[in-house]
C-alpha positions in Angstrom: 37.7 29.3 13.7 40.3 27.3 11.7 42.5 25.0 13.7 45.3 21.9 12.5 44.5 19.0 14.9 46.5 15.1 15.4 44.6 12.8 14.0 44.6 8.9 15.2 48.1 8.8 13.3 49.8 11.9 13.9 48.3 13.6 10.1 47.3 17.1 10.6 44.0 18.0 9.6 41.7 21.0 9.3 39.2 21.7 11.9 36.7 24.6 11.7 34.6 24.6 15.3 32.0 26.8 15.8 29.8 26.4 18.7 27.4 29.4 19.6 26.3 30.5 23.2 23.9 28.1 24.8 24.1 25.6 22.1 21.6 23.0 22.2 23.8 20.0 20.3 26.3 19.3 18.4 26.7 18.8 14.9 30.2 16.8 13.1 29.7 17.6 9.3 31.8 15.0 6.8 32.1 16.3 3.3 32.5 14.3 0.0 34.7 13.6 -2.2 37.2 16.1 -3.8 36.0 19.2 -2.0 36.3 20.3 1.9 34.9 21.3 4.7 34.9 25.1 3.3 31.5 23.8 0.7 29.1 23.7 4.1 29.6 27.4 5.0 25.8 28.1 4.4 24.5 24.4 6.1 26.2 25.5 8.8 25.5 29.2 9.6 21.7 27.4 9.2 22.7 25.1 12.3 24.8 27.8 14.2 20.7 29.7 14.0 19.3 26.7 15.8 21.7 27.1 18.7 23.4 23.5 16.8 27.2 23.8 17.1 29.5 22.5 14.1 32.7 20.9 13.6 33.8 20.6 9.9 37.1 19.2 8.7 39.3 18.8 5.8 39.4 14.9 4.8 43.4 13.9 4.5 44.6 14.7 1.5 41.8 17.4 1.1 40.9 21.1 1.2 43.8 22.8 3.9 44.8 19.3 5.5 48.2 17.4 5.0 48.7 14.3 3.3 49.3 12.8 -0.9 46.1 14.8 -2.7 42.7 12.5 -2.7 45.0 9.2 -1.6 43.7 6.6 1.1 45.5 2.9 1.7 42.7 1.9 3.7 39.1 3.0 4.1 39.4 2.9 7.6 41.4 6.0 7.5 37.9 7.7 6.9 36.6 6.3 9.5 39.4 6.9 12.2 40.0 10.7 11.0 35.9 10.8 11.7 36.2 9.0 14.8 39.2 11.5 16.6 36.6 14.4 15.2 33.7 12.6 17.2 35.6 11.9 19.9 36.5 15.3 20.5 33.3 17.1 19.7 31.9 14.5 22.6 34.5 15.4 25.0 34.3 19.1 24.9 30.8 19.0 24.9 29.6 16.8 27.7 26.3 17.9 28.2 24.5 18.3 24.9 23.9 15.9 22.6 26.6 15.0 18.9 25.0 14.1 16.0 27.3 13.1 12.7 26.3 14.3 9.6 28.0 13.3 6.2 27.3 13.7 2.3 28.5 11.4 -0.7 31.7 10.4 0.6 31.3 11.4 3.3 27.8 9.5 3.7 30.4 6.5 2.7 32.4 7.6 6.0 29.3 8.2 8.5 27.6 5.2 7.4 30.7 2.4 7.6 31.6 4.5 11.2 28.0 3.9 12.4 28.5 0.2 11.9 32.4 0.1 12.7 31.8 2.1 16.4 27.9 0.9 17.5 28.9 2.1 21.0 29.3 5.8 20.4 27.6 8.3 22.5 25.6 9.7 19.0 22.1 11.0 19.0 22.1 9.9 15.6 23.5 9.7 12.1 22.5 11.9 9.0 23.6 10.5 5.1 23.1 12.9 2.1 23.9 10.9 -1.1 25.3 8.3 0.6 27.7 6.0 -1.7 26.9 2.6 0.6 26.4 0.2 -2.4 27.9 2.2 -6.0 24.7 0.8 -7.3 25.8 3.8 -10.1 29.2 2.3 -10.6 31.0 5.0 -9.8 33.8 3.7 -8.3 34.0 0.2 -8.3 34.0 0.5 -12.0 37.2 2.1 -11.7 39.8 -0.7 -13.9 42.0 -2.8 -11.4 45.3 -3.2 -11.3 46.4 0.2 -11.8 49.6 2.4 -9.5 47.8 3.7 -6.2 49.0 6.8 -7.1 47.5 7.6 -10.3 45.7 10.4 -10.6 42.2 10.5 -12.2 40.2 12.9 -13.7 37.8 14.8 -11.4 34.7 14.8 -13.8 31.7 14.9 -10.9 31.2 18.6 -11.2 28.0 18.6 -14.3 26.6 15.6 -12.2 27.1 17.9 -8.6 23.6 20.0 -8.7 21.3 21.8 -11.3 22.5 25.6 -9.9 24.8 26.7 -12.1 26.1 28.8 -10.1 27.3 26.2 -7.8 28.3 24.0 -10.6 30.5 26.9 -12.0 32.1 27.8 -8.4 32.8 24.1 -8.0 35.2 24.6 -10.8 37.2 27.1 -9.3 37.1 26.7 -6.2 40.9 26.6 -5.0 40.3 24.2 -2.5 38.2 21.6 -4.3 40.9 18.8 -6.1 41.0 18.5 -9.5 41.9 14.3 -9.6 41.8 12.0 -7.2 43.7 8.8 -6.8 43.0 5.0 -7.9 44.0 4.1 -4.7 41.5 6.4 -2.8 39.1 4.0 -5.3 40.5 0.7 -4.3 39.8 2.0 -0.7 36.3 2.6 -1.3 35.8 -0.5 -2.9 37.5 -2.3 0.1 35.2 -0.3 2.1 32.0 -1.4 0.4 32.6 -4.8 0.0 33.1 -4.7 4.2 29.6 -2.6 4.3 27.9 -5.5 2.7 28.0 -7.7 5.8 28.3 -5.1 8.3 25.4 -2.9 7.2 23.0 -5.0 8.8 25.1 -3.6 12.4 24.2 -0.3 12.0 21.7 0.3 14.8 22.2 4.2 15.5 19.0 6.7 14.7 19.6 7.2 11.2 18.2 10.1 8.7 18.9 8.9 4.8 18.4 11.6 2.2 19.0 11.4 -1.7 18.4 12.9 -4.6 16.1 11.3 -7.1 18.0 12.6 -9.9 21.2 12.1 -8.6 23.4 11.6 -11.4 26.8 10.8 -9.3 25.1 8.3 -6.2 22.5 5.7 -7.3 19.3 6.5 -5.1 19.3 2.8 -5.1 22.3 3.3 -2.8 20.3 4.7 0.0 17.1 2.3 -0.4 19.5 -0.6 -0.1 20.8 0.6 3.3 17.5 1.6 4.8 16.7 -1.8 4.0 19.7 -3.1 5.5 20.2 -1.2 9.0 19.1 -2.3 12.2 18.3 1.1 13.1 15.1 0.9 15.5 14.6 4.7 14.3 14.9 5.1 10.7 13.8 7.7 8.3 14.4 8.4 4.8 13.4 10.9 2.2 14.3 10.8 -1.3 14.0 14.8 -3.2 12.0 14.1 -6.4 13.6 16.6 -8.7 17.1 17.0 -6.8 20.4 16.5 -7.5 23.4 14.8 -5.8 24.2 17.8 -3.7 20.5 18.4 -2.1 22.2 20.8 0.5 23.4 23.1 -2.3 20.2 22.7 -4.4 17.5 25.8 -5.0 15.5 24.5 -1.8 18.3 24.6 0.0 16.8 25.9 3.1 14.0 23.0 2.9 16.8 20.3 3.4 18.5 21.8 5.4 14.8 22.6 7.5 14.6 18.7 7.6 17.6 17.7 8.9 16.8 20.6 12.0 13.5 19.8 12.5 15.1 16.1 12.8 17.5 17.1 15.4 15.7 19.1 16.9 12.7 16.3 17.5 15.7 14.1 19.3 16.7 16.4 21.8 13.9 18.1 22.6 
């Protein structure tokens, strides 16, 4: 199950692999911001029934992996920690198709990495609430100027889904972060402002799901890319009464039924 791995720089990260008996694919799962790998338990005991392996890990400075709590000084440490997880999932699975899936943050991280790497050997790319533009302002309206290291209130939890039970749990869950830094902020904004000329390089088969009622991610985030990308194959659905976290949401099992039936239409 759980495993520390070397990242790109030597930071030791979580890595929970799970690939069942005559697997069909392969499935890297990117979580969002403040929480970990952990929050995907259910999404992926969903893939593990479709014969689609998984291979979830802790972001630095998240969950069970090392590193300052919720700090980045670059975004591409997102997209490198990703890229060793790829890597790997591709190597020890040689014969069945990887597919990268990522949610809010983590849609940030899949999204940059599909444009930043174009010549991975992905079947295609997944977003859930992807923050690609902060149409919402929810970062880059954090002020400037202030010490990387300051910590910040961790205030997404009303906004995450309309369960209250996974609202409530969100609270105390001992592995979610409480704050997160200004510098992980200045990161993402650095990251977005590269997205705006490179989104137009993402080519990969692309899936882009939102929430309507997402109160953390502008929607407007995800028309904006499927607008933008390249992508020969693209598909996007936006979840008329959902929330940010559509995976977590009370059709659940629908989502998630998309994103399979997705998959599953590209390696049949």
């Amino acid at each position: 199950m759980g495993e520390m791995f070397s990242s790109f720089d030597g930071m030791q990260l979580y890595l929970n692999k799970e690939v069942p008996e005559g697997a069909r694919a392969v499935a890297v799962i990117v979580h969002g911001l403040c929480e970990h790998q952990g929050r995907y338990d259910y999404f992926a005991e969903k893939f593990h029934q479709a014969k689609i392996g998984t291979y979830r890990f802790d972001h630095r400075g998240h969950g069970r992996s090392e590193g300052e709590r919720t700090y980045y000084s670059d975004f591409n440490e997102l997209l490198d920690d990703t890229h060793a997880v790829v890597n790997m999932a591709i190597e020890e699975n040689p014969d069945i198709p990887v597919f990268l899936i990522g949610h809010s943050m983590g849609g940030f991280t899949v999204s940059l990495y599909g444009a930043k790497y174009p010549d991975q050997r992905l079947r295609g790319i997944i977003t859930s609430g992807a923050l690609t533009h902060d149409v919402g302002v929810l970062i880059t309206g954090v002020p400037k100027g202030l010490d990387v290291h300051t910590k910040l209130p961790n205030e997404l939890g009303a906004g995450v889904c309309s369960v209250a039970e996974v609202v409530d749990w969100y609270g105390k869950d001992p592995y979610n972060t409480k704050t997160f830094t200004t510098g992980l902020c200045y990161a993402l904004c650095s990251g977005l402002a590269w997205f705006e000329e490179k989104a137009k390089a993402f080519a990969y088969p692309v899936l882009m799901l939102h929430g309507e009622k997402d109160g953390l991610v502008s929607v407007q985030d995800t028309y904006r890319f499927f607008g933008e990308a390249a992508s020969a194959d693209k598909q996007m659905k936006i979840y008329g009464n959902l929330f940010h976290e559509i995976f977590n949401e009370y059709c659940k099992d629908e989502v998630i039924g998309d994103v399979l039936h997705w998959i599953e239409e590209r390696i049949a």
